[in-house]
C-alpha positions as MATLAB code, in Angstrom:
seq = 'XXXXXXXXXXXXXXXXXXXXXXXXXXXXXXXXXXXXXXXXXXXXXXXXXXXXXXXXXXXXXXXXXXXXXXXXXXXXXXXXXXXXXXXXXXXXXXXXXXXXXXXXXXXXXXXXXXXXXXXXX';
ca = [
      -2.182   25.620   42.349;
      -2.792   27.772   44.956;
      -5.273   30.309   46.268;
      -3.748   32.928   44.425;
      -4.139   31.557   41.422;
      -7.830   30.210   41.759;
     -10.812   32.203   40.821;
     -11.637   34.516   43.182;
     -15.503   33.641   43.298;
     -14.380   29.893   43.711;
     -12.257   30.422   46.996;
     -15.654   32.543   48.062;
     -17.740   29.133   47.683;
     -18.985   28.109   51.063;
     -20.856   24.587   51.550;
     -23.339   25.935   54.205;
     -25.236   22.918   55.583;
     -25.333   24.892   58.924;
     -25.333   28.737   56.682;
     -27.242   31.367   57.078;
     -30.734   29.744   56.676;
     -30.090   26.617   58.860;
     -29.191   29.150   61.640;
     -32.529   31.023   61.171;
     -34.449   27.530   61.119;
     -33.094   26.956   64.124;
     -33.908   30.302   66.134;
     -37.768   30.010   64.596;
     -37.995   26.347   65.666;
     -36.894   27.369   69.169;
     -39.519   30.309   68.961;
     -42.228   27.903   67.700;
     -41.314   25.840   70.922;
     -40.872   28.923   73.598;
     -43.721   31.279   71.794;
     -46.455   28.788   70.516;
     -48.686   30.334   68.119;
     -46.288   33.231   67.511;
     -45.767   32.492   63.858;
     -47.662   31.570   61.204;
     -46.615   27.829   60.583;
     -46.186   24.995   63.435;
     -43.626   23.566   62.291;
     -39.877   23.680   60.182;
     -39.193   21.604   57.789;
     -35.110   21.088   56.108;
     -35.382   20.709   52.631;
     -31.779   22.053   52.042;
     -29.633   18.741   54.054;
     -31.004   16.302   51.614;
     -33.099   14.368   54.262;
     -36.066   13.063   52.803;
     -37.426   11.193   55.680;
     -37.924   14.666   57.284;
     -40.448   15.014   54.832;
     -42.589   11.874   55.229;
     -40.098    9.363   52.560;
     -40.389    6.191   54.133;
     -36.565    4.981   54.404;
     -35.621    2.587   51.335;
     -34.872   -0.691   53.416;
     -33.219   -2.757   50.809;
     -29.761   -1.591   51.561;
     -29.990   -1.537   54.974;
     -31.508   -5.156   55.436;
     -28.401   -5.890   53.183;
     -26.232   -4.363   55.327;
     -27.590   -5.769   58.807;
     -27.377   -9.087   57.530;
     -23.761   -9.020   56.062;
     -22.741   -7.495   59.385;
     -24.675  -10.037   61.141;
     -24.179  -13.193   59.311;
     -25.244  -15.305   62.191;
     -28.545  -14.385   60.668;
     -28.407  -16.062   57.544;
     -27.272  -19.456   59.885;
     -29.511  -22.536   58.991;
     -31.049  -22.278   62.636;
     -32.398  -18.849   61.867;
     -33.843  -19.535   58.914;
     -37.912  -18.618   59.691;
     -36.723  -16.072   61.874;
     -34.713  -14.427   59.549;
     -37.407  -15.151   55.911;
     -39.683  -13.154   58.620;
     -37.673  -10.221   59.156;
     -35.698   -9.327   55.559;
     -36.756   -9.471   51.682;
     -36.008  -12.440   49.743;
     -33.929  -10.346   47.236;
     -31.793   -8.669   50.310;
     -31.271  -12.335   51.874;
     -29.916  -13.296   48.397;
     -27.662  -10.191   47.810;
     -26.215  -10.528   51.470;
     -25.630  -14.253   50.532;
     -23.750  -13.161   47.487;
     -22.003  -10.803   49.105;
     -20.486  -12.517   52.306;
     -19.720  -15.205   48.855;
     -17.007  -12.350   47.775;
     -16.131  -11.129   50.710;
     -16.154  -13.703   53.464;
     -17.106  -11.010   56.523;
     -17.093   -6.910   56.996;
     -14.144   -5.250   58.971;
     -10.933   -6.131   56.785;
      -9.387   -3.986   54.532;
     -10.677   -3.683   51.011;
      -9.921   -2.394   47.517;
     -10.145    2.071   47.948;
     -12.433    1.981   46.149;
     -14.875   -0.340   47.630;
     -15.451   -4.022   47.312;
     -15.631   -5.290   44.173;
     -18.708   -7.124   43.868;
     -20.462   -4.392   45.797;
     -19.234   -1.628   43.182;
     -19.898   -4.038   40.477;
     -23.457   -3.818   41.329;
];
């Protein structure tokens, strides 16, 4: 294969995070900011970077309580117990539990892939 022999309109395929409509987001919100009142919106809004926070979507926290606390294990210790109940969901304790099970601590090498367990579910 090479770019000879691929379609033409597929070696013309761009992924344009930062294209031609990101730049012009960009040079309005910096008018918005220099020129208040100038335009006739306050404010830009990305909908094209697949952010949905931008637009008000609270952040799911499941994975990332999971996450702190299988990077953290100290957390799960005995001695932080009410601390910890205080701070994460029952079902992310349990899954971070089950996970530091398989995998014993975050770091090492795994399967390319992914983990396992984690892929399993």
């Amino acid at each position: 294969m090479s770019v000879s022999s691929i379609s033409k309109e597929i070696v013309k395929v761009e992924y344009a995070v930062r294209g031609e409509i990101a730049i012009r987001a960009e040079e309005l919100r910096k008018q918005l900011v220099e020129k208040p009142g100038s335009l006739p919106f306050k404010q830009i809004t990305n909908c094209n970077i697949g952010n949905p926070q931008q637009l008000k979507q609270r952040p799911i926290t499941f994975f990332r309580q999971v996450s702190a606390l299988v990077d953290y294990p100290d957390l799960l210790a005995e001695k932080n117990d009410a601390v910890t109940k205080t701070l994460f969901a029952p079902d992310a304790i349990a899954r971070a539990k089950k996970y530091l099970g398989a995998i014993g601590s975050t770091g090492a090498y795994s399967h390319s892939q992914g983990i396992p367990v984690v892929r399993d579910d």
